[in-house]
C-alpha positions as CSV (number, residue, x, y, z in Angstrom):
1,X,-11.7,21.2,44.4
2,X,-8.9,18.6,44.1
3,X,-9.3,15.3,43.6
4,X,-7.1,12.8,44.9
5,X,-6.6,9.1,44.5
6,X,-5.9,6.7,46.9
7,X,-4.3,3.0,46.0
8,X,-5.2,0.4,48.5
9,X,-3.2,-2.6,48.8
10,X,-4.6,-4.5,46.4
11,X,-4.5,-1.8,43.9
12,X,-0.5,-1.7,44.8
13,X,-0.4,-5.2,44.7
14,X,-2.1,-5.6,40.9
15,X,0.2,-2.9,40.0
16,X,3.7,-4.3,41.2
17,X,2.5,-7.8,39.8
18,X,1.9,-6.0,35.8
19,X,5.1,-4.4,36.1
20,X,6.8,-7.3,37.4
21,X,5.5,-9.6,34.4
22,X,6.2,-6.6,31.7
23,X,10.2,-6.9,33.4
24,X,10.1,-10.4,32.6
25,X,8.1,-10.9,29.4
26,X,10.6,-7.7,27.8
27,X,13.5,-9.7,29.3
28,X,12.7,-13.2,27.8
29,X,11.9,-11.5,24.6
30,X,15.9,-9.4,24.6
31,X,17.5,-12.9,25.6
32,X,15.0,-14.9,22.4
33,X,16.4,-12.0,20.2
34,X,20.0,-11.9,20.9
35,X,20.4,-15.6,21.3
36,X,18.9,-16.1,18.3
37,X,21.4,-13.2,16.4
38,X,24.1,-15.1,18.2
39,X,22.9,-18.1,17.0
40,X,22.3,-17.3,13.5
41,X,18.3,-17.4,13.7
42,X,16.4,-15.0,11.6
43,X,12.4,-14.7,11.0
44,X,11.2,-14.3,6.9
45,X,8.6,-12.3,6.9
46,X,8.3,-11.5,3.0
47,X,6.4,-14.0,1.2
48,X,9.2,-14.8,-1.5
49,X,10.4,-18.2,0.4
50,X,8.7,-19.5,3.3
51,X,7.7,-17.4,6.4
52,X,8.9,-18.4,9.9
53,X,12.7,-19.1,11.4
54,X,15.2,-19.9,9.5
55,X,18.9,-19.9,10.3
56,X,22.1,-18.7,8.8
57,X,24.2,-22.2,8.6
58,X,28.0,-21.8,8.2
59,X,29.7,-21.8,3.8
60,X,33.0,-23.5,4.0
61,X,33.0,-23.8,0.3
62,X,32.4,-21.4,-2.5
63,X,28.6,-20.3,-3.3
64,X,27.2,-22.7,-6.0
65,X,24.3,-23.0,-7.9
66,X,21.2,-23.7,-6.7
67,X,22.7,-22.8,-3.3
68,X,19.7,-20.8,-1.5
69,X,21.7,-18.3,0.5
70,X,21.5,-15.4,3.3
71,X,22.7,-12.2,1.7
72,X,23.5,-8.3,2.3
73,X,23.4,-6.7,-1.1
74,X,25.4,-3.4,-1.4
75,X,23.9,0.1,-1.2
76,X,23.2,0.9,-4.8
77,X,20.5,2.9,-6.2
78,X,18.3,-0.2,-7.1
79,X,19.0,-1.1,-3.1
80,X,18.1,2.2,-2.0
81,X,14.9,2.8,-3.9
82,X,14.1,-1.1,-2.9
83,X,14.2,0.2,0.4
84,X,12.1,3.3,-0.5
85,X,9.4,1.3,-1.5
86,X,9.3,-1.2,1.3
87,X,10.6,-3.9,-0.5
88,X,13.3,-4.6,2.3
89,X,13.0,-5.4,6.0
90,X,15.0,-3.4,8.4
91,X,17.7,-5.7,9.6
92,X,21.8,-6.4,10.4
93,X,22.9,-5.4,6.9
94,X,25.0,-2.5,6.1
95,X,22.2,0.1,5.0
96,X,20.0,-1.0,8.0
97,X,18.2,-3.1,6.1
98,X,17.5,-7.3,7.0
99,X,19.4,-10.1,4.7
100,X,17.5,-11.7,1.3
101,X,16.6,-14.6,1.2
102,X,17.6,-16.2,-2.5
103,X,19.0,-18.9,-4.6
104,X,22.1,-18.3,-6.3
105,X,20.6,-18.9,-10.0
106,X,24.1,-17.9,-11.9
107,X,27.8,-17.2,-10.6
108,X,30.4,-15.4,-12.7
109,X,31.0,-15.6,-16.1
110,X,27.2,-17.0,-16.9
111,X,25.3,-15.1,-19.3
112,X,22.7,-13.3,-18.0
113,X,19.0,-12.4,-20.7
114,X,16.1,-10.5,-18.8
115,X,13.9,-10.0,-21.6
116,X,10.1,-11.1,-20.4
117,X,11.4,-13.8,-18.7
118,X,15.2,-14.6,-17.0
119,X,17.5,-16.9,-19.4
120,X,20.7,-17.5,-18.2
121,X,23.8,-19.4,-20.4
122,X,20.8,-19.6,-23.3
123,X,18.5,-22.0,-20.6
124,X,15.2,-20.3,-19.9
125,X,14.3,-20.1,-16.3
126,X,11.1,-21.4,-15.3
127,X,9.4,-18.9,-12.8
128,X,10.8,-16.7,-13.9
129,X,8.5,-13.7,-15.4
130,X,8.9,-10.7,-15.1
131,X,6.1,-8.3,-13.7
132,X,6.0,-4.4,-15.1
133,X,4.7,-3.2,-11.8
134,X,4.6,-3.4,-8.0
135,X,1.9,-4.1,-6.2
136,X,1.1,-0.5,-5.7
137,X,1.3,0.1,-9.3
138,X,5.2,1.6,-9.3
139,X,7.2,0.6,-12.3
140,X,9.5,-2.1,-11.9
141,X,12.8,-1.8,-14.7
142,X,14.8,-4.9,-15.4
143,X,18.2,-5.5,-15.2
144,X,19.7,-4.9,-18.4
145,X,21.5,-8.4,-18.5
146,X,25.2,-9.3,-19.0
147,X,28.0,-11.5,-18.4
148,X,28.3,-12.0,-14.4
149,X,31.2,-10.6,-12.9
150,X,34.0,-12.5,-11.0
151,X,33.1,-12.1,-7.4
152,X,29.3,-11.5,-7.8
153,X,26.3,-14.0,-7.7
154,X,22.6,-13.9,-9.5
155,X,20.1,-14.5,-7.3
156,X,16.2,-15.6,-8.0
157,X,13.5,-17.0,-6.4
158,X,10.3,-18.7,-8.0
159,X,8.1,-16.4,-6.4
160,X,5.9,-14.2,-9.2
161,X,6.1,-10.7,-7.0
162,X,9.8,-11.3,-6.1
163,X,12.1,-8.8,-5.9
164,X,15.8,-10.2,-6.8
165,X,18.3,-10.2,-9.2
166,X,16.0,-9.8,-12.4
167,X,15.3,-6.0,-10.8
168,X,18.7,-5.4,-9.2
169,X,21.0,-7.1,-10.7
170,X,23.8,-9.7,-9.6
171,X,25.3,-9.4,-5.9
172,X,29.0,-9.2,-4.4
173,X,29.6,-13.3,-3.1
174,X,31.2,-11.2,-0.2
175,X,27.6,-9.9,0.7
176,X,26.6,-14.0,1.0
177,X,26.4,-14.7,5.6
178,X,25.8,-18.3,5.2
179,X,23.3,-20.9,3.6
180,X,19.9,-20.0,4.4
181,X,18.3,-23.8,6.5
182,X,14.4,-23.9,7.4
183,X,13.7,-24.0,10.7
184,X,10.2,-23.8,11.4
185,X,9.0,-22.1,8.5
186,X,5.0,-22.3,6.8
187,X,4.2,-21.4,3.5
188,X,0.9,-20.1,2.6
């Protein structure tokens, strides 16, 4: 025996009306997303600096210190097993991973010391431990320190379970999209 079901109007109606506000909620969420791309906009979500919006303001000078910065890191093996792990968003980058958040702690030709704790030019760092393992328990392995190279940053943030620079080592200043502005941001 077949069973058949019939849609009244009001059943049609309901019907039409979800399918007309799914159209429109998918379509105001596509035009939030690319004008915010467009307009430099991107959302933190890793706990390192604040969470929330921030956007990507325009560098018309070089990257200094201190300078908290959007960057894409290049595809090395610290990058890739970053990724691995979970340590990176998916984003814009090359890779298909999302920009870091940092501040540009050293630029080229500063002495770089990861031993415990980050020292750079012989000034200790302050917040700048370093942790043996993740958060799942996976050893982490410092950069072996150095003299940065022309062209490439160091990056840090404060943040105890950060991953930056002290892991990975120091950056291409090409990888740098712009200076990284709070928008509406909240830090737990």
């Amino acid at each position: 025996m077949r069973s058949y079901i019939f849609f009244t109007p009001a059943v049609a109606r309901q019907r039409r009306l979800a399918l007309a506000l799914l159209a429109t909620s998918t379509g105001a969420a596509l035009v939030v997303i690319i004008s915010g791309t467009i307009g430099g906009l991107r959302i933190n979500t890793t706990p390192s600096e604040p969470l929330g919006l921030w956007r990507v303001a325009p560098l018309d000078r070089p990257v200094q210190v201190g300078d908290m910065v959007f960057v894409c890191p290049p595809q090395t093996d610290a990058i890739s097993e970053g990724i691995e792990r979970g340590y990176l968003r998916s984003g814009l980058c090359p890779g298909g991973f999302g920009p870091l958040i940092k501040t540009v702690a050293a630029v080229a030709g500063a002495r770089i010391e990861v031993a415990g704790g980050l020292t750079i030019d012989g000034r200790q760092i302050a917040g700048s431990n370093l942790v043996s393992w993740d958060g799942r328990g996976r050893p982490l392995y410092p950069y072996e320190g150095g003299t940065v190279p022309a062209g490439f940053l160091f990056l840090h943030s404060p943040f105890p379970g950060s991953w930056d620079s002290r892991y990975f080592g120091p950056v291409p200043a090409s990888g740098v999209l712009g200076l990284a502005k709070q928008v509406l941001t909240y830090a737990p």
